[in-house]
C-alpha positions in Angstrom: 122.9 76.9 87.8 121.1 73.8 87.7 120.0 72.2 91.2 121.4 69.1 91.3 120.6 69.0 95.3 118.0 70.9 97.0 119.7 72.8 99.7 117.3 74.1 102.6 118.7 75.9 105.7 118.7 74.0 109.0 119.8 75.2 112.3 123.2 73.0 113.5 124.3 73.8 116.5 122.6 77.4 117.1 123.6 78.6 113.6 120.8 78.0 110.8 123.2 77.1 107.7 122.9 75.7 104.7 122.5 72.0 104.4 121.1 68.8 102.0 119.1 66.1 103.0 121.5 63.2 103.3 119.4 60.8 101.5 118.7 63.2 98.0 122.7 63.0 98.2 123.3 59.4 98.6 120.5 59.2 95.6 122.5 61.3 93.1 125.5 59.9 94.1 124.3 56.2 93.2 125.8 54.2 96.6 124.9 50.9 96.0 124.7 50.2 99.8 121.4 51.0 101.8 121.1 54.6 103.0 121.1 53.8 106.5 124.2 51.4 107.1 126.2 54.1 104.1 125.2 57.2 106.4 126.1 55.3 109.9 129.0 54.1 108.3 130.5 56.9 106.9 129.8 59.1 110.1 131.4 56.4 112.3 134.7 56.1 109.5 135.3 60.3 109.0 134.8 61.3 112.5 131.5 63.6 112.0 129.7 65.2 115.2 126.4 65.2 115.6 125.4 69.0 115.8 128.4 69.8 114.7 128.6 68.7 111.0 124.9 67.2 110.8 121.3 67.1 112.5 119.2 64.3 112.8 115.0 65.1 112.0 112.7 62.5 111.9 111.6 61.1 108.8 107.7 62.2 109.6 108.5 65.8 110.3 111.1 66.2 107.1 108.4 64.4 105.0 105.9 67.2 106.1 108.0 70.2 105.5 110.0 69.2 102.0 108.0 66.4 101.0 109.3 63.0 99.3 112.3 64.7 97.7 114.3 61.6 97.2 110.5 59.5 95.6 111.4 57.1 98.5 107.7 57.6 101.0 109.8 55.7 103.5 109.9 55.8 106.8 111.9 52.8 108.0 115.4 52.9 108.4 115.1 54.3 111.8 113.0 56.3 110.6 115.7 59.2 110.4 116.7 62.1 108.1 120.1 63.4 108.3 120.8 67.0 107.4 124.4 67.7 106.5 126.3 71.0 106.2 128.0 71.6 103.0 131.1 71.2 104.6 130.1 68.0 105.5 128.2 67.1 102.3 131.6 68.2 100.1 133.9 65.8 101.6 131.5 62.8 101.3 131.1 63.6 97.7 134.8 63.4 97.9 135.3 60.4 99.0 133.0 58.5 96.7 135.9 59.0 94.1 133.8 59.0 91.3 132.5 61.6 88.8 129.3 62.0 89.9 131.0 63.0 93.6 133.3 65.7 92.1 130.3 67.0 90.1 128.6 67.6 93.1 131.1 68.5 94.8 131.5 71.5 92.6 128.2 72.2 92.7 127.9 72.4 96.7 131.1 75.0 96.0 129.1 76.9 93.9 126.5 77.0 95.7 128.2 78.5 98.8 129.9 80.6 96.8 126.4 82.2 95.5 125.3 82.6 99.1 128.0 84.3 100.0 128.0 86.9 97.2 124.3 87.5 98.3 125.3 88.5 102.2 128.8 90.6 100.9 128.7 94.3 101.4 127.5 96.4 98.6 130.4 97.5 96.6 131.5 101.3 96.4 129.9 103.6 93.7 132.4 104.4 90.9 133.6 107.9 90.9 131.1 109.5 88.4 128.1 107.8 90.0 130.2 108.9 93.5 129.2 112.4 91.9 125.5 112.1 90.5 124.8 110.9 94.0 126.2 114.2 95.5 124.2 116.1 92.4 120.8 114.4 93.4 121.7 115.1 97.8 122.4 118.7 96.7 119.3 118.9 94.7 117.0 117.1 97.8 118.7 119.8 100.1 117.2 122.7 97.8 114.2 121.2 97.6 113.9 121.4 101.5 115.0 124.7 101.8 112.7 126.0 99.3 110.3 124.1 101.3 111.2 125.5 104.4 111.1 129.2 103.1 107.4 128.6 101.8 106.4 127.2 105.4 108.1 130.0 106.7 106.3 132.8 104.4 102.6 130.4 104.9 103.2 131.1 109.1 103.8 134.8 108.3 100.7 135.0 106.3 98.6 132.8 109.0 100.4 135.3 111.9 97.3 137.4 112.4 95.0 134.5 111.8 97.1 132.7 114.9 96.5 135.7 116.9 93.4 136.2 116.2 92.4 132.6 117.5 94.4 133.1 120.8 92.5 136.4 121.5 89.1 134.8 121.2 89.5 131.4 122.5 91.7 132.8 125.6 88.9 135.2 126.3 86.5 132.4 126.9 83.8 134.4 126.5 80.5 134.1 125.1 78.9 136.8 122.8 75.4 136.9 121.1 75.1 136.8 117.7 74.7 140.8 117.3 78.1 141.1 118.7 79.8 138.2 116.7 78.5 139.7 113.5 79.9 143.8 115.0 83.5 141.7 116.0 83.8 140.2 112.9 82.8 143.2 110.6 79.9 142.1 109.4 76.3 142.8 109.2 73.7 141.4 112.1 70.7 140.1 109.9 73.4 139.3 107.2 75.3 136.9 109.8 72.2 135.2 110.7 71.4 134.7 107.1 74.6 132.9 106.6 74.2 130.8 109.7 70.7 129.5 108.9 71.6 128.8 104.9 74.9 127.1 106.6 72.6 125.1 108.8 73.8 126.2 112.6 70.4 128.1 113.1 67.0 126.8 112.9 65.4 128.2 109.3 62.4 129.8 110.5 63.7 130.8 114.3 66.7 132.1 116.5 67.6 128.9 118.1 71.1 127.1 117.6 71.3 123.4 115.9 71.9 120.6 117.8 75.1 120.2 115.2 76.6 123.5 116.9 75.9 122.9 120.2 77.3 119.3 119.8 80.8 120.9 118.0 80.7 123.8 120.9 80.1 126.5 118.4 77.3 127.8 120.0 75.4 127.4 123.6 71.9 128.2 124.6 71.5 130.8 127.5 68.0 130.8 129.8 66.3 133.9 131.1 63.4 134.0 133.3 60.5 137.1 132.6 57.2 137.9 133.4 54.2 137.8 131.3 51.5 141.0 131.3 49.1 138.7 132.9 52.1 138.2 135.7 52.8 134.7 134.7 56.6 133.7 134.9 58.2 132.5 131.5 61.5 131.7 130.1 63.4 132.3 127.0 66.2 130.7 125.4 69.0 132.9 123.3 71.7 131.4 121.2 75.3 132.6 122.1 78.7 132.4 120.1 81.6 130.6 122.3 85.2 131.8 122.0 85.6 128.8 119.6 82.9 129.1 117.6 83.7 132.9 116.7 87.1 131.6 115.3 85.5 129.1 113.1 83.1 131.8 111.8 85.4 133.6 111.0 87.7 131.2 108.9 84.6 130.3 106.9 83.5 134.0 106.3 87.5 134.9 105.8 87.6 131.7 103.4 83.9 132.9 101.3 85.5 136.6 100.9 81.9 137.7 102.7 84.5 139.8 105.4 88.0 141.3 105.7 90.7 139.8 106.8 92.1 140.8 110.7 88.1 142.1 111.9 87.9 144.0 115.0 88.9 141.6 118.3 87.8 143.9 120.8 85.4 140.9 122.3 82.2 142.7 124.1 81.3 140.8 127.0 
């Protein structure tokens, strides 16, 4: 449809409808009188209400939203733009009795009547789309029941995995590295191979890295000794937290370096 009249919505009296700039209408209609005294006029002659059938924007604030839509750059006149509802903007097409009113006219009907095709409520599916719409529900509903039976089987595979973390983390014990490697089924000097190539012990000693002290893998225990020569001394020894075991154990589990399920019985 071509635009004969650029329609832009406009609240009128707490409703934001559409409306046309009263002056782009009295341009295409071609009134030979002035746009102010035709406007006044025809408000004061058909009884329109303020808020009601039209709003009143000044010139300035209309010019800086639309622009000069009508190629007039005035602001005299009062200085005022009228916005008009369609209703309004219909009848004083109407009244003009001329071609160019019923033509637009006709073209502010059509332009309502696109509006409200564009609000209406969807229309019902026909009765074979009715039905590939219950084939593709009944297809989604598989889906999530096959989904659900896999998420199912995945818990009952993870089961002694599950268990296995609530044993050690509930103990909240602390074991050295001998008895990590014994509870998890693997070998002592093998263990502490794997942590130093994985970079959680020192390379050339048997101290923990700050990396698994900082993620609570491991903690450093003190003891106090004597020397030969009767001097006192301290040593420090790397233990394995509760948490720290299970995360072990993932990886090794994960690397196929240990069986899965190793022995839980945590020695304090």
């Amino acid at each position: 449809m071509t635009e004969l009249i650029k329609i832009e919505p406009a609240n009128i009296g707490g409703e934001t409808i559409q409306t046309c700039n009263a002056r782009e209408l009295h341009a295409s209609l071609g009134v030979g009188r002035d746009f102010s005294n035709w406007i006044k006029g025809r408000i004061e002659k058909y009884g329109f209400t303020e808020n009601v059938d039209y709003v009143k924007i000044s010139r300035e604030n209309t010019l800086a939203k639309f622009g000069d839509r009508d190629n007039t750059g005035k602001t005299g006149d009062g200085a005022i733009d009228y916005f008009l509802s369609l209703g309004m903007a219909k009848e004083l097409a109407m009244v003009e009795n001329n071609e160019q009113g019923k033509k637009i006219r006709r073209y502010f009907i059509d332009c309502e009547r696109i509006a409200k095709s564009k609000t209406a409520a969807p229309a019902l599916p026909s009765y074979p789309e009715a039905l590939r719409q219950l084939a593709d529900a009944l297809d989604r509903n598989g889906a999530l029941e096959s989904q659900k039976l896999a998420l199912e089987h995945q818990a009952q595979e993870n089961a002694p995995k599950v268990a296995f973390a609530e044993d050690v983390i509930a103990s909240g014990k602390e074991v050295t590295i001998t008895v990590a490697a014994k509870i998890l089924g693997m070998p002592p000097q093998k263990f502490r191979d794997w942590l130093r190539k994985n970079g959680f012990l020192y390379a050339n000693a048997n101290q923990a890295m700050q990396i698994s002290i900082r993620r609570g893998l491991m903690v450093v225990r003190f003891a106090s000794f004597n020397h030969s020569d009767g001097t006192a001394g301290t040593s420090s020894t790397p233990h394995i937290t509760g948490a720290g075991l299970f995360y072990f154990y993932q990886r090794l589990l994960a690397e196929e370096l240990i069986d899965r399920n190793p022995n839980l019985e945590l020695a304090a």
